[in-house]
C-alpha positions in Angstrom: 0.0 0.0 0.0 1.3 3.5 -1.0 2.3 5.3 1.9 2.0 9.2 1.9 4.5 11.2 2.9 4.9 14.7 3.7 7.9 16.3 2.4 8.8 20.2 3.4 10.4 22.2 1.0 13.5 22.7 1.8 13.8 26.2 1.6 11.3 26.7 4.4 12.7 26.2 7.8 10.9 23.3 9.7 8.8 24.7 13.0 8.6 22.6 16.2 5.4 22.4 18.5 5.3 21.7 21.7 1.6 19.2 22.3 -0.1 20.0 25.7 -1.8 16.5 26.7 -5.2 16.2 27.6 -7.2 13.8 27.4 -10.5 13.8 24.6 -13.7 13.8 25.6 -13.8 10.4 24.4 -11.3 9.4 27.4 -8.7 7.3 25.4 -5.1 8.2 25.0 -5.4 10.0 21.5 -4.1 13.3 21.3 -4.2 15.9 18.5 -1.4 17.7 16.5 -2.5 21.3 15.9 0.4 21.2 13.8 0.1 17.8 11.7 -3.3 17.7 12.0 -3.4 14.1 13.2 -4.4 12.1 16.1 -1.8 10.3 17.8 -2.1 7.7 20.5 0.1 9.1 23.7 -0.5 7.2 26.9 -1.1 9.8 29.2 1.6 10.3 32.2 1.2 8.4 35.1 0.3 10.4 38.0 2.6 9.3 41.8 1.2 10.1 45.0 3.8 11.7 47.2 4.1 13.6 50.6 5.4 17.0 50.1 8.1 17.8 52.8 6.1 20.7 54.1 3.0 18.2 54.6 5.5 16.0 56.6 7.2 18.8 58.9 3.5 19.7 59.7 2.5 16.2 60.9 5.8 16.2 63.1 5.5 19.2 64.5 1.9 18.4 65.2 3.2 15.4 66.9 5.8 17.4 68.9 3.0 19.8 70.4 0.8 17.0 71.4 3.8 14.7 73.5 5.0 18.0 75.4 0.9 19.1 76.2 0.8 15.7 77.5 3.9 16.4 79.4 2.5 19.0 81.4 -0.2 17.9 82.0 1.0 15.2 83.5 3.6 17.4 85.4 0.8 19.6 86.5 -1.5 17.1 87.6 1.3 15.3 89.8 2.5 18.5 91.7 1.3 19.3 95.1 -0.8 22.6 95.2 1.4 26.0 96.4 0.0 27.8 99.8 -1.3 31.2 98.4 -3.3 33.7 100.7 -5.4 36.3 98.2 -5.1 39.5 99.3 -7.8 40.2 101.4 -9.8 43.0 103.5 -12.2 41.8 106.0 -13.2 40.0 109.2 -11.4 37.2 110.9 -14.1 34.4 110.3 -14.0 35.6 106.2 -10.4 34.9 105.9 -9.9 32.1 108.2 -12.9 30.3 106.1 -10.9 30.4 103.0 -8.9 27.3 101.5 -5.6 27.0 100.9 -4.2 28.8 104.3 -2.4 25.9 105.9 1.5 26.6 105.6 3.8 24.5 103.1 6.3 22.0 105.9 8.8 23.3 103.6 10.4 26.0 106.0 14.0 24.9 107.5 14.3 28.0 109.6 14.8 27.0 113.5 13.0 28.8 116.7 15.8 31.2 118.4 16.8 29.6 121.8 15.2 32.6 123.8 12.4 33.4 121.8 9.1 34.5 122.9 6.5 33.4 120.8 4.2 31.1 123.0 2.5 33.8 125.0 2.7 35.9 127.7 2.9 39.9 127.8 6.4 41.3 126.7 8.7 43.1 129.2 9.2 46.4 128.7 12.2 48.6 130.7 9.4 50.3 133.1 7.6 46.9 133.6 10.4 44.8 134.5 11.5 43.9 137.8 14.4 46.0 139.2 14.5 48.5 136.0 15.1 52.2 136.7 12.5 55.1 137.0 11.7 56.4 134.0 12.2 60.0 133.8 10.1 62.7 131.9 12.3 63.5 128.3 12.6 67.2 129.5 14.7 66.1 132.0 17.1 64.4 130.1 20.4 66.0 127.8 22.7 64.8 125.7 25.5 64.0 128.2 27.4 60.9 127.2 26.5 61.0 123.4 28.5 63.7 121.5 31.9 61.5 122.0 30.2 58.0 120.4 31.8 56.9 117.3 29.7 54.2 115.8 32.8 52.8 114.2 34.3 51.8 117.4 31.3 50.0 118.7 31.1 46.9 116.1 27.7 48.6 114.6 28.5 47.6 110.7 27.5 44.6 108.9 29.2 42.0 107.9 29.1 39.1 105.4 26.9 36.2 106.8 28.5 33.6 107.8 25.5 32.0 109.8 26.9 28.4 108.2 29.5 28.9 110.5 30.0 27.2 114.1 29.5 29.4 117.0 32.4 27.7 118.7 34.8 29.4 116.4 33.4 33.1 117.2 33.1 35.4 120.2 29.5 36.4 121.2 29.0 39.8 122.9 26.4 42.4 123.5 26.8 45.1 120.3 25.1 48.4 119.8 22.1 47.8 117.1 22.0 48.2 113.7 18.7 49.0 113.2 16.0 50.4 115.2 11.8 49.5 114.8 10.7 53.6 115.6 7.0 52.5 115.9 4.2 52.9 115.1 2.5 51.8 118.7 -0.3 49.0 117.7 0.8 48.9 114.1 2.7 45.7 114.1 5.7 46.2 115.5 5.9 43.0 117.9 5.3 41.0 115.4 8.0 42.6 112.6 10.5 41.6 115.8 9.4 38.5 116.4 9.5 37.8 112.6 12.6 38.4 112.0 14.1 37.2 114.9 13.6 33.5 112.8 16.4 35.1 110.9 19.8 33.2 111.2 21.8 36.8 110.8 19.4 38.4 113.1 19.3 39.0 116.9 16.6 41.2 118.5 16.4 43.1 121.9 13.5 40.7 124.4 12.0 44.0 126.1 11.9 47.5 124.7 14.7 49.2 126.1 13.5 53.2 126.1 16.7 54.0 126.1 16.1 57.1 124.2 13.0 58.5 125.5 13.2 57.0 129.1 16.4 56.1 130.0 18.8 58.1 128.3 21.0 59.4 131.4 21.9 55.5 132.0 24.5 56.0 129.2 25.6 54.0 126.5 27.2 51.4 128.3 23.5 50.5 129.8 22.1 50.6 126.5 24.6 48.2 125.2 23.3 45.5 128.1 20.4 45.6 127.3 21.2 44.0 123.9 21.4 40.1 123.3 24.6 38.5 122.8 25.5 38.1 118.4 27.8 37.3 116.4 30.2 40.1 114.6 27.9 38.9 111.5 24.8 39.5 113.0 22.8 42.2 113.0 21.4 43.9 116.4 17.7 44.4 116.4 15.6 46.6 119.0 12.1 48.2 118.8 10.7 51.0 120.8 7.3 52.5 119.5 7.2 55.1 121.8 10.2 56.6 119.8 8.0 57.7 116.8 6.0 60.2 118.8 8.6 61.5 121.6 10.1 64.7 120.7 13.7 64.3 121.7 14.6 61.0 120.2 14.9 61.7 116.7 18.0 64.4 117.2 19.4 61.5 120.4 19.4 58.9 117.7 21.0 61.0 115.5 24.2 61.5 117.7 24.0 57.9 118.5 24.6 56.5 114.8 23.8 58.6 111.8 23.7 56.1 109.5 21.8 53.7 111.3 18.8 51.9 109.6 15.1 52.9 111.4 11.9 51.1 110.1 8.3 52.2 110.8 5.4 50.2 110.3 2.0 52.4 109.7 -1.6 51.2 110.0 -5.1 52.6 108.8 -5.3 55.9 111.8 -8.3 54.7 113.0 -7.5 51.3 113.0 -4.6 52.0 115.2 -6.3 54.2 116.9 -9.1 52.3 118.1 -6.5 49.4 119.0 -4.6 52.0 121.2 -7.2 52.7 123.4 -8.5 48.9 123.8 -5.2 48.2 125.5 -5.3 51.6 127.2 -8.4 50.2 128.4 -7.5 46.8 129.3 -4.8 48.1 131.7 -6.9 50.5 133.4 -9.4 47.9 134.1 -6.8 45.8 135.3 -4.6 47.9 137.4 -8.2 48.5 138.7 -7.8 52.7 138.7 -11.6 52.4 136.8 -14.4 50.4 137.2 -16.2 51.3 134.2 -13.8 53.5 131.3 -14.8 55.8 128.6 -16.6 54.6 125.5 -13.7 55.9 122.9 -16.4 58.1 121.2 -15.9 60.1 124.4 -12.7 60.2 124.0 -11.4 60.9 120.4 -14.8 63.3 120.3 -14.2 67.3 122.3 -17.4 67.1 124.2 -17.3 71.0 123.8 -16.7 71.4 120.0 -18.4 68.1 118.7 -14.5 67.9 116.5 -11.6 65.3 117.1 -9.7 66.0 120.0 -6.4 66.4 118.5 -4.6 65.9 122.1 -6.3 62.9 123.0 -3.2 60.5 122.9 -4.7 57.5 120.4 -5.6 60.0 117.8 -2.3 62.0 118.0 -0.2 58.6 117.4 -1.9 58.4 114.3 -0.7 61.7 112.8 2.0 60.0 110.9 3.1 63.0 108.7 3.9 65.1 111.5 6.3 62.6 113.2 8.3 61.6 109.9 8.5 65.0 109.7 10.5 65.3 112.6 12.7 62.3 112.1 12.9 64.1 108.4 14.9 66.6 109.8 17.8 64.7 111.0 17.7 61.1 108.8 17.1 60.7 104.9 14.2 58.9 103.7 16.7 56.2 102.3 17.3 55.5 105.9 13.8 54.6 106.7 11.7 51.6 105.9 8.1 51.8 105.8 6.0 48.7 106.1 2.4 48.3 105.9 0.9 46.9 109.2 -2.4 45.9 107.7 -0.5 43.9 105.4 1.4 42.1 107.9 -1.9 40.5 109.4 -2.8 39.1 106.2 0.3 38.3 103.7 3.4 38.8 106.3 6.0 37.3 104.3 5.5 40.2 101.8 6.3 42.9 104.9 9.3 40.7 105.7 11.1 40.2 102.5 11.1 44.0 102.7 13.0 43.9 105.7 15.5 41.7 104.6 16.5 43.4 101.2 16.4 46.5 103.8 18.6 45.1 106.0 21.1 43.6 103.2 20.2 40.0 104.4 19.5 36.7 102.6 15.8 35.6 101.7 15.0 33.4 104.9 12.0 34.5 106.5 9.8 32.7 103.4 5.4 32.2 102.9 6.2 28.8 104.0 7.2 29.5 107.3 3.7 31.3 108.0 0.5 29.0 108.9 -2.7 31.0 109.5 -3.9 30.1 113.0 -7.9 30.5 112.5 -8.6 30.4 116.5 -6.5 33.4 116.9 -7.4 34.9 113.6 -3.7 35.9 112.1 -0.5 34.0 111.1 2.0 32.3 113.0 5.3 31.1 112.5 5.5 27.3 111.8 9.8 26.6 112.2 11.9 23.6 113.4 11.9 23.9 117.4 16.1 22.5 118.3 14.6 22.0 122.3 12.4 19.1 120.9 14.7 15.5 121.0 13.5 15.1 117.5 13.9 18.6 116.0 9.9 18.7 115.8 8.1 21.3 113.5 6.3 23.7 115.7 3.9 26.4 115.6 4.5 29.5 117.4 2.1 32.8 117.8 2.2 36.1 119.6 1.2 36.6 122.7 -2.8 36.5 123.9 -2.8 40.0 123.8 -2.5 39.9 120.5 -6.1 40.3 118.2 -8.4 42.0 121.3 -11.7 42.4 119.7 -12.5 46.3 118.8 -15.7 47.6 119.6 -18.0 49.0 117.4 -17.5 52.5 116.6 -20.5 55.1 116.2 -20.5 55.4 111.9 -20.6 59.4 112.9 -17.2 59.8 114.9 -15.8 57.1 112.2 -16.8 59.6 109.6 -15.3 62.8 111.4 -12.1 60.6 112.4 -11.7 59.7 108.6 -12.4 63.4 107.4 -10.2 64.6 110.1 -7.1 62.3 108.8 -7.7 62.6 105.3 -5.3 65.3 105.1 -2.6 64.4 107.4 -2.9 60.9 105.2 -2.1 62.7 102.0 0.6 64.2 103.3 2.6 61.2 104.6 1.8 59.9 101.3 3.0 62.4 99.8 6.7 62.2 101.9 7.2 58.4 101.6 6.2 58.0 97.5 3.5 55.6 98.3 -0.6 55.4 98.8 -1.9 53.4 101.5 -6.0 52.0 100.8 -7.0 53.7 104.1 -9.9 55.7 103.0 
């Protein structure tokens, strides 16, 4: 059979096209040549499923996410709940119904040999048997004080070295390093008692007055009345009254310029209505009344209807006009101010304060606290060394701590809050900080 072929000319130069496949509507292999003009039969390419890499980093990256959520969970599920106290603002019974208030057996800290945590009413310098008349500050100078070098007396800090046995180091009575000014019924017991758990701290047992009382006893008395430390160690004493007494900020002064002073402040009336309960108490016990004033009476001039400025409880809680005074002599870098609501409900907050005050490690920790729901505020749970098997005990503040207040007439709590409202903004105003006391 003839075959037909298609010859170009020769002259003309031949012209390539590229076919496109697709397939006919027919479905079979054919294909046409636009060029040619003919159908061809081109089996059509085979088609290979494959995973594209991107596809496959997905999948293991998916994979990835779901082992380490696992992981956590897991992790999460097995670790034992943290103690955490809200901040909170209210009665006893509210706070000592919440969960999670029970302190973590996690704290290593050990009760100081002479500490006195378990009750009883502290000594004080007038109180104690055998102590001194106090005098009026009127009748006291400055004799003894202009020749005092602090650098002579061991008053500096030193590394700690609280790691280190006792047996290898001389421990004597030194001058303190730091000084709790007040304020009276604010917290200041507790702040010493608190930080006493510290191993690089020692603390005074009694308030000494030594420089609103007992000032012509010297320095030499002063020193006695301080424990026995460590050159380490830092020497500890609190005296409230110190805050409000006119002569002590300029007596300090000559004593130790550069020592470290911490006052703790508490909502006015607050304080104020605490400082007459144990006014009060004493009264009725030393048996002078047989029936005392309601504080209304009190805090309220019978003759005006106003605040008696004069009456003792309201004047401690004129914070702005103390600092002022202890302004005078001492920078405000030299003071510490703690909130003494806040160490009633979150104490370990108030005490790492101290300790970054005072240059010292992070001891005092929350897990050292355990809120005691009988006495409505937190106690100290630490390792007691007296015990024949180093026990973990807890140890509060004296029963006189947490008296119940009484109710206050809403009308003198209104004038007492109108009447410190200024005084407030003004201590705000000298320490950089707000305080929720209105």
């Amino acid at each position: 059979m003839h075959q037909h072929q298609h010859v170009l000319p020769l002259d003309k130069k031949q012209t390539y096209v590229m076919v496109q496949y697709s397939p006919l509507n027919s479905g079979s292999g054919a294909q046409y040549d636009s060029y040619r003009g003919l159908h061809q039969f081109v089996p059509p390419p085979a088609i290979v499923a494959r995973c594209p890499k991107l596809t496959r980093y997905k999948m293991i990256g998916l994979l990835a996410v779901v082992v380490l959520s696992l992981f956590l969970l897991t992790f999460m599920a097995a670790k034992p709940p943290t103690m955490g106290v809200p901040f909170f603002r209210g009665d006893d019974q509210t706070l000592a119904g919440r969960g999670g208030l029970a302190a973590s057996p996690m704290c290593s800290l050990t009760l100081p040999e002479d500490a006195n945590l378990s009750g009883g009413v502290e000594l004080t310098a007038d109180a104690a048997p055998g102590a001194p008349v106090a005098q009026s500050p009127e009748t006291l100078d400055n004799t003894g004080t202009d020749a005092f070098n602090p650098g002579q007396n061991e008053v500096h800090v030193y590394p700690s070295d609280r790691y280190e046995s006792d047996s290898t180091r001389r421990r004597i009575k030194r001058f303190p390093t730091a000084i709790v000014i007040g304020a009276r019924k604010a917290g200041t017991r507790a702040v010493l008692r608190f930080v006493d758990l510290h191993p690089d701290v020692v603390t005074s047992k009694r308030e000494p007055h030594f420089f609103d009382r007992e000032y012509k006893q010297g320095l030499e008395w002063y020193r006695q009345q301080m424990p026995l430390s460590l050159p380490s160690q830092i020497t500890l004493e609190k005296t409230p009254n110190y805050l409000v007494d006119w002569e002590v900020p300029k007596r300090v002064y000559n004593f130790n310029e550069s020592i470290k002073l911490i006052l703790i402040v508490r909502e006015p009336i607050s304080r104020a209505v605490s400082d007459y309960v144990q006014l009060r108490e004493r009264a009725l016990k030393n048996g002078r009344y047989k029936r005392f004033p309601d504080f209304e009476s009190l805090a309220i001039d019978p003759s005006t209807g106003d605040v008696d400025k004069s009456y003792a409880p309201v004047k401690r809680s004129l914070y702005s006009r103390h600092l002022e005074r202890w302004l005078a002599f001492f920078n405000m870098s030299q003071i510490l101010i703690l909130d003494g609501d806040n160490i009633r409900y979150r104490p370990w907050e108030e005490m790492a304060k101290v300790e970054k005050f005072l240059g010292l490690s992070h001891q005092v920790k929350q897990d050292c606290f355990v809120f005691n729901e009988t006495k409505g505020f937190f106690c100290v749970k630490v390792i007691d060394r007296k015990k024949s098997n180093g026990a973990t005990v807890q140890k509060c503040l004296s029963e006189s701590k947490g008296r119940v207040h009484p109710p206050i007439d809403p009308v003198v709590r209104s004038k007492l809050r109108d009447f410190f409202h200024p005084f407030n903004k003004r201590f705000f105003y000298k320490i950089g900080r707000t305080f929720d006391w209105e």
